[in-house]
Steps between C-alpha positions, in 0.01 A plus 500: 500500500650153520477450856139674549393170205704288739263654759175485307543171392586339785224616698227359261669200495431447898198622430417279253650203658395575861570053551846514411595784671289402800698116477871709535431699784402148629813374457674801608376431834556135491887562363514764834292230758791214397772725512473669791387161707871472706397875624137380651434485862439101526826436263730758733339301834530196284906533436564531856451078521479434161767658379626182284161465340393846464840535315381173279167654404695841441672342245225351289340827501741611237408153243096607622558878376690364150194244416241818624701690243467229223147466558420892492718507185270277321176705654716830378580413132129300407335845660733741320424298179139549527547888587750530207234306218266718579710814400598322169371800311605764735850359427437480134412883504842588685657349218361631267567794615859490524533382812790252506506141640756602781324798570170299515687270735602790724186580539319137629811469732414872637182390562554160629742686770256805546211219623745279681563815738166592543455134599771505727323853662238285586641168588747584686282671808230302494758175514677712811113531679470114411801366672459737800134335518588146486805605746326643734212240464759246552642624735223549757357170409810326576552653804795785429254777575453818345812624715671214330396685156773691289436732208765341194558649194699220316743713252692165324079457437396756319824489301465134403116581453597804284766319321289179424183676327652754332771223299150284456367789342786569305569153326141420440458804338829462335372169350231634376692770320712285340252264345331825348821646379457341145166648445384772251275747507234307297523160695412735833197665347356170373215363718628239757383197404417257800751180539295208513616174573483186306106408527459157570328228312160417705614094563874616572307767733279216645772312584718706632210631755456150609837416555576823700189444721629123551871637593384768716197232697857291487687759685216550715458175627911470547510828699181455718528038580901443441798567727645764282947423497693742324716202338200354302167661592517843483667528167212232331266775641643801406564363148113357508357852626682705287449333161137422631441860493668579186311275351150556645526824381619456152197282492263693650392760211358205242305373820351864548457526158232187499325664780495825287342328211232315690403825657505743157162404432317628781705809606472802492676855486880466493473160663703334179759798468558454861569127474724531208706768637598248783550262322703666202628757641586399876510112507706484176735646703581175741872560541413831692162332710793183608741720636293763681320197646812308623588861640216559670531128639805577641419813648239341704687216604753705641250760680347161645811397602624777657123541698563147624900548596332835690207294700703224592763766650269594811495143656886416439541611834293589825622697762543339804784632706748810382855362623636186595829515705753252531752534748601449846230600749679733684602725206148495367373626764712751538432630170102447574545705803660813338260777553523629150435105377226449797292807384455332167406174622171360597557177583803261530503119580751221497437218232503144664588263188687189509559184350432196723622137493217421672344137373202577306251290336285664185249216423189649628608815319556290155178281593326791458642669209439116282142571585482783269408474121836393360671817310847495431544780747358240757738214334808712511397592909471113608838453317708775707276495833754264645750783590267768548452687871875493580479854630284648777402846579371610839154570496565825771752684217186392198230660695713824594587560108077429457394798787775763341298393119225611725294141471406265765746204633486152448375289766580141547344261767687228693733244226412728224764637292468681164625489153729779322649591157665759359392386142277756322150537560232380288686285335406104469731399736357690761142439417589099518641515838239719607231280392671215711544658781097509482543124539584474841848407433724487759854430546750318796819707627722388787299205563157707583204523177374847443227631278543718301294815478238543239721774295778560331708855545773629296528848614897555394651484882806690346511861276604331198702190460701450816342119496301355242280199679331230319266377805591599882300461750391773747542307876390649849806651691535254730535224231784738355709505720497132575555410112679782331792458400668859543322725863625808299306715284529471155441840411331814702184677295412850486266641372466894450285789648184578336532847514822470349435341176176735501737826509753341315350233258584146543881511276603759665385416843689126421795734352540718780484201770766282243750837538497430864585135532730529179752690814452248723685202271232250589388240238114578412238494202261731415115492365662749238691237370159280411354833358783570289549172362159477400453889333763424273350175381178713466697762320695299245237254423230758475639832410652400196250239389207818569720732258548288212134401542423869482707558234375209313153611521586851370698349170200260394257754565657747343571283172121368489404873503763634245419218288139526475557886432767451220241204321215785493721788383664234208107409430350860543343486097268229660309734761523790213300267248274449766411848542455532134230234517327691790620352825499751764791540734313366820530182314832481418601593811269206634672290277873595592389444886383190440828409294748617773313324808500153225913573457577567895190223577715220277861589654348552867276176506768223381788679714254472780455171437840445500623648798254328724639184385830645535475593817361183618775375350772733668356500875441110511853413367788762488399712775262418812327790709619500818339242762221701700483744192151676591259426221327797591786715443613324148136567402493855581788593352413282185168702537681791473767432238164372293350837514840702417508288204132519410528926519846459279308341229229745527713778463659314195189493366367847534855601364457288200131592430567842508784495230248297277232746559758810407646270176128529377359780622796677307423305150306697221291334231742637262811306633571215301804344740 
């Protein structure tokens, strides 16, 4: 009998709470996701070259899980309260009854672990099908393939996952337990009365509206126009945001309360009741509307982040060669000319890149750049042109790295040379010197003047950081040899097969070809290394940033909700009056939809606010997008993350709305609270 109640009641209580129970399996798959992220295809390719970082961002997954935990724990206990009030007389009964406080106990821990199972029946596999997704969608986009794909069922995972919810369960339920352990009988069958906060005077409310409005403009204005330190600036506008918004909305219900007043007069229908109820029975409540705003704000300032660590990913590096090997030419190429090695090559071409003590004069180059608009970009370029150029590269080994990208060769005419740099496109060093070069600048070496050609090119001449060149310039063959100050190559290229990275997939084509030189002892670098340094900046910048975004979201939405819901159960004598008067139910369920989009509409619009300010604030002076970060991409994928969010706080909504409309569709004209 006990355990078919423990049964019972916990399936009416997921039933009746379908936004609580809907948050945990949430987090159940969020708690799996983290966990099992050293067991993902991208991390396992990842600790191949990364093994010191990976291991770094391995260990902070532990302090990420913990603060998940804390979070969830605060979700857990302020949903299990509002489940638990709402069965004050059901508990009254069991006592009663006879049924004693430990036995009562019993029971809500029963129950608590009865729904934490069924949560973790459903968490658990659809967390597994999410993290085989976003493995295998990684994993193709990336270039590992679908052959590259393994099938991982991360046991430490579940455990930890198991482990985690079940003790968050546990001591939020056990907190609740013991701050009802002192109750009788009576005190649970009285009616709830609803905890109001201190209402404030209308000139203290005045004020303090005004003065949060000024703090958070304030914080605005320091985010969005000043270089944000962490030493001064950032605390001045944390501290100016966050009392700001405790403040505004402390404020904000004798402000509403005006416009209420002006407007009695003319309305109509439950226009009044409506007003009132936000304003008494949600606004009162600022404490609640300050913290699921700041959450909220932080949730999408960490999606945003993450979306702008993932766009600025794709243009960290461009493939231009596969391999660069350094060695004596002889042993390269006999290692090129392996048959094995040869079948996976398509082409293979020495580097020619030297320095050269040539004499060199740069004034036409610098004449040029002063005629630009002055920039400190420009400023900083005239400063350091002086030792610029000191290394050549032959124009022959350029063009034969262009036709095996597949694009046309550079062409220069008779004393024309052309400028190089390995610096990163997009950026406004390479826009500067691009924009002189449009000039006609030219420039003197070894006694002769040369123009320089219309363009610059930075197409990386190595496979990942072999050389790093500031300005080079690309010189006809001929003018090599005469000037250079080494005749051997610097490095050979080669570049792989197409139909091998098609069969294979680009990491494991690269992986396949690095097994075979690894035997042959020669020095080389590999395009993987580029690709793996810059995945596991994506990954630990925007992985982690995503999640507690995510899990951000979920908490404030999930405490907006609950609240709302707990304030109209604690007030339910209001809509019960109302019926007695003659209001229909249509109306009141008007009126409670019209309530809960006013509650979300308050907490969405200033954390909005907020986080585009925040945002502005974060991009332009802790963390820059990458230079030659496509605009069209960052867009997209804002577009995107726009439109998940959007469709979360619809279904937050629709969840809400339809707990209202069961609270009153359930009331009788004969309940008096």
């Amino acid at each position: 009998m006990f355990f078919k109640q423990v049964w019972r009641n916990a399936a009416k209580n997921r039933r009746g709470n379908g936004l609580f129970f809907g948050s945990l399996v949430i987090a159940i798959i969020a708690f799996y996701t983290l966990l099992s992220l050293d067991k993902q295809d991208v991390m396992r390719f990842l600790s191949k070259m990364e093994s010191d970082a990976v291991q770094k961002l391995m260990a902070l997954v532990p302090v990420v899980y913990v603060l998940s935990l804390f979070f969830v724990l605060f979700l857990d206990y302020f949903a299990c309260k509002y489940q638990m009030d709402s069965r004050r007389r059901e508990f009254g009964m069991y006592l009663m009854l006879g049924m004693r406080h430990s036995r009562l106990f019993a029971m809500l821990f029963c129950e608590t672990l009865w729904s934490s199972l069924v949560s973790l029946l459903i968490g658990l596999p659809a967390a597994l099908f999410l993290t085989e997704g976003i493995s295998l969608t990684t994993a193709k986009l990336v270039g590992l393939g679908i052959i590259g794909h393994h099938f991982t069922f991360s046991i430490p995972a579940v455990f930890w996952t198991i482990c985690g919810f079940v003790a968050v369960q546990l001591m939020s339920m056990l907190f609740l337990c013991i701050r009802i352990s002192n109750l009788e009988p009576a005190q649970f069958l009285q009616p709830d009365s609803a905890e109001k906060q201190e209402s404030t005077p209308v000139r203290k409310g005045a004020s303090y509206f005004a003065l949060g409005t000024a703090l958070l403009a304030a914080a605005y204005a320091l985010g969005a126009f000043s270089p944000v330190s962490f030493t001064l600036t950032f605390p001045l506008l944390l501290l100016a945001g966050g009392a700001g918004t405790f403040l505004f909305y402390r404020g904000l219900g004798g402000f509403l309360g005006k416009r209420i007043r002006r407007k009695s007069k003319t309305s109509a229908g439950l226009t009044t009741f409506t007003g009132r109820q936000i304003q008494e029975n949600v606004l009162y409540q600022y404490k609640t509307l300050t913290v699921s705003s700041l959450l909220l704000l932080m949730a999408l300032s960490c999606i945003s982040y993450g979306i702008g660590m993932v766009a600025g990913s794709g243009t960290a590096s461009v493939r231009t060669t596969d391999f660069s090997i350094m060695g004596d030419e002889s042993a390269v190429t006999a290692a090129l000319q392996d048959p094995e090695t040869g079948a996976m090559i398509a082409a293979a071409y020495p580097v020619y890149l030297s320095y050269t003590d040539a004499p060199r004069d740069l004034s036409g180059l610098a004449d040029a750049i002063a005629m630009l608009p002055p920039t400190d970009q420009r400023d900083n370029i005239l400063e350091n042109i002086s030792g610029s150029c000191e290394y050549i590269l032959s124009l022959a080994s350029y063009n034969q790295m262009l036709a095996a990208m597949g694009r046309e060769p550079v062409t220069l005419e008779d004393h024309e040379l052309a400028l190089y740099t390995s610096m990163s496109r997009g950026g406004a060093f390479n826009s500067t010197l691009d924009a002189a070069l449009k000039n006609q600048a030219s420039i003197t070496v070894a006694g002769e003047n040369y123009r320089l050609f219309p363009e610059l090119f930075y197409d990386n001449i190595v496979a990942d950081r072999a050389i790093t060149l500031y300005t080079a310039l690309i010189v006809p063959d001929g003018l090599f040899a005469r000037i250079a100050g080494s005749p051997e190559p610097f490095c050979w290229n080669v570049h792989l097969s197409q139909s091998l990275t098609e069969e294979l997939g680009l990491m494991q084509a690269i992986e396949k070809m690095d097994a075979r030189l690894s035997a042959t002892g020669l020095e080389y670098e590999s395009y993987l290394s580029g690709i793996g340094r810059n995945l596991f900046y994506t990954v630990a910048a925007s992985y982690l940033t995503i999640y507690l975004g995510v899990l951000f979201l979920l908490i404030s939405n999930t405490v907006i909700g609950l609240k709302y819901l707990i304030q109209q159960r604690e007030n339910k004598h209001r809509y019960v009056t109302l019926l007695m008067l003659g209001a229909d139910r249509d109306s009141l369920y008007r009126s409670s939809r019209k309530q809960i989009q006013a509650f979300f509409s308050l907490v969405l619009g200033v954390a909005v606010m907020s986080s585009i300010f925040a945002i502005l604030s974060l991009f332009k002076s802790f963390t820059r997008l990458q230079e030659g970060t496509s605009f069209t991409l960052v867009l997209a994928l804002s577009a995107i993350a726009l439109a998940l969010f959007v469709l979360t706080e619809a279904i937050y909504l629709a969840i809400v709305q339809r707990a209202a409309y069961h609270e009153i569709k359930t009331l009788k004209v004969t309940d008096r609270g």
